[in-house]
Structures are given as structure tokens and as C-alpha cells.
C-alpha positions in Angstrom: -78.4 19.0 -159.9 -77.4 15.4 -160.2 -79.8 12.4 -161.1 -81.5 10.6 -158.4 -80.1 7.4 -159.4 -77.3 5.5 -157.8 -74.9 7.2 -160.4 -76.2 10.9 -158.7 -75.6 9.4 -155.3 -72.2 8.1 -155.3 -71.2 11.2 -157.7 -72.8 13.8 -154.6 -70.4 11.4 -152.0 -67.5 11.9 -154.4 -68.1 15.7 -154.5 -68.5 15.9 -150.9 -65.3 14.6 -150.1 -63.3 17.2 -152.5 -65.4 19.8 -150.9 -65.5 19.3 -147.2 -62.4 21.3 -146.7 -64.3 24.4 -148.3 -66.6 26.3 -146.4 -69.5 25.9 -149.3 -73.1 24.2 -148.8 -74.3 21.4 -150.7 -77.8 20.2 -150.8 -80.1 17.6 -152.5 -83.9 18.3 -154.0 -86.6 16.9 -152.1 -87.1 12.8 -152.7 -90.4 13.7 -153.6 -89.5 12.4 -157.4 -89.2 8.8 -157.9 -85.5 7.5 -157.5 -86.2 6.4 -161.1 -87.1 9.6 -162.7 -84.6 11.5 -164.6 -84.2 15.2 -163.9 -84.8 15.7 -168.0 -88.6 13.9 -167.6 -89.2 16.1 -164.4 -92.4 18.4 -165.1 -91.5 22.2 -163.8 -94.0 21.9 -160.9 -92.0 18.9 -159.1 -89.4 20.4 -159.5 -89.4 23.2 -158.3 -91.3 21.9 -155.1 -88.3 19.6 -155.1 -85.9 22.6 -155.2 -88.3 24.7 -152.4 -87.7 21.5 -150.1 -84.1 20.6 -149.8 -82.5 19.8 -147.7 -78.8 20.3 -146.8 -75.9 17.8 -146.7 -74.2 16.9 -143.7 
């Protein structure tokens, strides 16, 4: 999983243009969790609703 900061983001872009000549999926967690929350200060509840509710990358 990648932050959900602007670093995260343009890191998921960047792997998603290696990968789109692979037949794999890539998704990202729920934006339930504030774009300013770290994945390390994440209680285990969040996220694993965040995990439950992702949603795939086109």
C-alpha cells in the first residue's frame, strides 16, 4: 500500500505506467482515511474497512 499523500499518488501513476502492458490489477484503499494520515497511524479497523472497499484502477 502506498501513502495517501501526493508522494503515494504520483508513485501509483508511475507504477501504472510500467504495468499497463501486464495483465495484473491494481487498486487503491477506500478514501475513507484523511489524505493526511499516514498508513503507519492508521488504527486496524480503518483499515481494513479501507482494504474491504477498494476500488480498482483504471
Amino acid at each position: 500500500a502506498l501513502s495517501p499523500q501526493w508522494e503515494g499518488d504520483i508513485t501509483k501513476e508511475y507504477i501504472k505506467k510500467i504495468l499497463k502492458k501486464y495483465p495484473v490489477k491494481i487498486s487503491s484503499l477506500a478514501r475513507g482515511i484523511s489524505g493526511s494520515t499516514y498508513l503507519e497511524a492508521i488504527d486496524d479497523t480503518s483499515l481494513l474497512e479501507a482494504l474491504k472497499e477498494r476500488r480498482e484502477e483504471k
